[in-house]
C-alpha positions in Angstrom: -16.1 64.2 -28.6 -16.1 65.6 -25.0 -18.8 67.3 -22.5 -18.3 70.4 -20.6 -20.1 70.8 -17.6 -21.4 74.3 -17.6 -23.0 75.7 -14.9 -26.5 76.1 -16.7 -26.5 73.1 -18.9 -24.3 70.0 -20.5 -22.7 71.3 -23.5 -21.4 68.8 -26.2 -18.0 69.5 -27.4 -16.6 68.3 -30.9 -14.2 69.3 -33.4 -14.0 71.2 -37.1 -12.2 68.8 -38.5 -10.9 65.1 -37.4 -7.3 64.4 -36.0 -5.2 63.3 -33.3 -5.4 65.2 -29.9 -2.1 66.7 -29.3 -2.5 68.3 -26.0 -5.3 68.8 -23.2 -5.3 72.3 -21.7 -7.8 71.4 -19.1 -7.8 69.3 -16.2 -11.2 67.5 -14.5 -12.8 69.8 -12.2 -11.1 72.9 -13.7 -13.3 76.1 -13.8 -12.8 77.2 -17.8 -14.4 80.3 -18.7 -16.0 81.4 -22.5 -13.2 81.4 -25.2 -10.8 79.2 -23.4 -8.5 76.2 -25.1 -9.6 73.0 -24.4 -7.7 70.6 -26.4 -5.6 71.3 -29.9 -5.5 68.5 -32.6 -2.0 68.0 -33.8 -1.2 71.0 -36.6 2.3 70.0 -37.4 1.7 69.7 -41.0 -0.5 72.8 -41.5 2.2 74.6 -39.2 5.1 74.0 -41.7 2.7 74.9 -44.4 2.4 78.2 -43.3 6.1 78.7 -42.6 6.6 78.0 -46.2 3.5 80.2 -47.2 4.9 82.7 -44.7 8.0 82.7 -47.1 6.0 83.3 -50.1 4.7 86.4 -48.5 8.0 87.9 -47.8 9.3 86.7 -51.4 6.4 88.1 -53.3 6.9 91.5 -51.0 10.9 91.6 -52.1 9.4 91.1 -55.7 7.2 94.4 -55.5 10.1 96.3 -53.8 12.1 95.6 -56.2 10.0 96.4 -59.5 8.8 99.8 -57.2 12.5 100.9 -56.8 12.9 100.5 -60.5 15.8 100.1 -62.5 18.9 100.0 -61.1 20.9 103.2 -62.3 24.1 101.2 -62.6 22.9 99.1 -65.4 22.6 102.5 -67.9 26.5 103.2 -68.3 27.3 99.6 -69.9 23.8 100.1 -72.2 25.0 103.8 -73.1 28.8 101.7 -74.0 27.1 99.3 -75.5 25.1 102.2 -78.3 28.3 104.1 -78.4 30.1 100.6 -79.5 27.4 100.5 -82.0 27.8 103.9 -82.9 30.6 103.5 -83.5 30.7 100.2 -85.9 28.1 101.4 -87.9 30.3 105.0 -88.7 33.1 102.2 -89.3 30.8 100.6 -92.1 29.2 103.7 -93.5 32.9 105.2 -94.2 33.9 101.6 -95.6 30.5 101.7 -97.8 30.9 105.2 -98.9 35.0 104.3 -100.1 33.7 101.5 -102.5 30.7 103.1 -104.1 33.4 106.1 -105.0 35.9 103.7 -106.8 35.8 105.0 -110.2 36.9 101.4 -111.7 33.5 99.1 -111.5 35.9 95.9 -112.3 37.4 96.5 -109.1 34.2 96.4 -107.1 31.0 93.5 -107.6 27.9 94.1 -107.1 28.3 91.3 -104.4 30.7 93.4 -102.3 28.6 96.6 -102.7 25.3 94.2 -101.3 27.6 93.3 -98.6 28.4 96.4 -97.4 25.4 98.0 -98.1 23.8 94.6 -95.5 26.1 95.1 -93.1 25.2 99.1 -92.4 21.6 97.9 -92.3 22.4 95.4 -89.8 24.5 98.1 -88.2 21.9 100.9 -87.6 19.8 98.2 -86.3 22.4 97.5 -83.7 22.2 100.9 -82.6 18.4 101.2 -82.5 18.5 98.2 -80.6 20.9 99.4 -78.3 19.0 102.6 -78.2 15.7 101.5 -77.1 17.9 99.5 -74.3 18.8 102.7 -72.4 14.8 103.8 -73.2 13.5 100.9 -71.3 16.3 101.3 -68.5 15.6 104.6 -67.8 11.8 104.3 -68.3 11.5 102.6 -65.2 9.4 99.3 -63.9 6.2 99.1 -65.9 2.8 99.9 -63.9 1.3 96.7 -65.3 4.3 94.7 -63.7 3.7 96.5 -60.7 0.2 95.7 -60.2 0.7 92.2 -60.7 3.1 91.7 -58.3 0.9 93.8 -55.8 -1.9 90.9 -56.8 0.5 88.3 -56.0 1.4 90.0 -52.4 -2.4 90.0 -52.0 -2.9 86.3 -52.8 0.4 84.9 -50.8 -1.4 87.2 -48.1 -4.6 85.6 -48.4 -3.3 81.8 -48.6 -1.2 82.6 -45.6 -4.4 83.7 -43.6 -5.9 80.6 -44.7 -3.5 78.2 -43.5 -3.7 79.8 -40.2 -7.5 80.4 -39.9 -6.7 76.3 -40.3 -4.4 75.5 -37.6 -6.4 78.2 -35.0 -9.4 75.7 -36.2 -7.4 73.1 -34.4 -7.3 75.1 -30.8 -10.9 73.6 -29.7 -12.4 76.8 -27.1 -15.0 76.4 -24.7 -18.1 78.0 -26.0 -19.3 78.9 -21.9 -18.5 79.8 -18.8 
């Protein structure tokens, strides 16, 4: 608690919240006009707060820029090897399949080997779907939902941020008069 000595009246002086003074902008006697700093309560620990909540910001910004630049075109030719790859093993397995249903001699052939190769195309064309619907995704870009979340998540590093320093200004104690 303080007084200022305004010209019209007394004026009693206190803080938002409790701490220890760090530093006296006024001297006795000094003439301190409407809005300026008295005293400031040590902020140390509300200062490195929003250094790191400063950091968050900037993080949570890279994060949007990077899901609004989409996907990086670089990452399509190894999906298109990869479906080719595929492609290409499942051609591999549909020309083995196709030689062993044609034997003429069914005692050279089980069923068991036909199943086999008849598994292993399935599991085959599913490799190449998958690897399909890869290069879809790639070149279908950054989703809108994803985008919007990480423009909520700028927005609430933004507003925390403010917070913190709304809460160390609160520690810069002004003179309400002249």
């Amino acid at each position: 608690s303080g007084l200022v000595e305004a010209s019209s009246q007394n004026i009693a002086v206190g803080t938002p919240v409790a701490g220890i003074i760090a530093e006296v902008m006024v001297t006795v006697g000094a003439d301190v006009k409407a809005g300026d700093a008295l005293f400031r309560i040590d902020s140390r620990e509300l200062e490195a707060e929003q250094l790191l909540k400063q950091s968050r910001v900037e993080t949570a910004k890279r994060q949007l820029e990077r899901l609004r630049a989409g996907t990086r075109p670089e990452l399509i030719p190894p999906a298109e090897a990869r479906l080719a790859e595929a492609s290409a093993a499942l051609k591999d397995l549909e020309d083995q399949l196709n030689f062993w249903e044609k034997v003429q001699d069914r005692r050279a052939v089980t069923e068991e080997e036909l199943a086999r190769k008849r598994n292993a195309v399935g599991t085959s064309r599913t490799r190449v779907e998958q690897a399909r619907a890869e290069i879809a995704l790639l070149k279908a870009g950054t989703w809108a939902p994803d985008i919007a979340i990480a423009e909520a998540e700028v927005a609430a590093a933004e507003s925390d941020l403010a917070r913190t320093r709304t809460e160390v200004e609160r520690r810069t104690v002004r003179a309400p008069l002249g």
